[in-house]
C-alpha angles and dihedrals in degrees: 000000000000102000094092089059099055087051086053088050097046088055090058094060093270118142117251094220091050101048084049101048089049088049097046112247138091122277083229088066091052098052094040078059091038087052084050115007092180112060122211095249093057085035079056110044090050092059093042083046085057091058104042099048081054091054100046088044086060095052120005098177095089136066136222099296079060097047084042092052090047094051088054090048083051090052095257117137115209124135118245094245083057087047096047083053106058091037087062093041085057098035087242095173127171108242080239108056105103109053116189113257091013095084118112133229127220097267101034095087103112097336122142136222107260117237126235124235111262109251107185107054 
């Protein structure tokens, strides 16, 4: 985000128009982020983090569909795809999520094994 910068700037003696203007944006959007600089979404999804990273503390043997399952028991409501976000943000694994021989290389995604040409007709 580049708002902090123009406010960095700003604080050195710099116009706000200009430094707008040479970033790209309007000098509107920079003062509506100056007036609230967190939004509610990212106020949101801390608090909704918090809770996730205790969840998973108290049982790290499950992913995000089981964090996603406890928040609901809790009386938080986020849908699982949210909830995959920010696990994966956070790096919030299950201990179990790379099983050995499981694992797949670049290539394997869909390919099939190829056939060989029938000999003996």
């Amino acid at each position: 985000m580049m708002y902090p910068l123009v406010q960095e700037l700003a604080a050195d003696g710099i116009p706000v128009t200009v430094t707008c203007r040479v970033l790209g944006f309007s000098k509107q959007a920079f003062y509506k982020w100056q007036a609230n600089p967190v939004t509610d979404r990212d106020w949101n999804d801390a608090h909704l983090i918090n809770v996730a990273i205790d969840i998973h503390h108290e049982d790290p043997a499950f992913g995000y569909r089981f964090i996603a399952d406890q928040l609901h028991h809790r009386g938080i409501w986020a849908c699982e795809s949210r909830v995959h976000r920010l696990c994966r943000q956070q790096r919030l694994w299950s201990v179990f999520a790379n099983k050995p021989g499981l694992t797949r290389r670049a290539g394997q995604a869909g390919a099939r094994r190829s056939r060989r040409p029938c000999l003996h007709r």
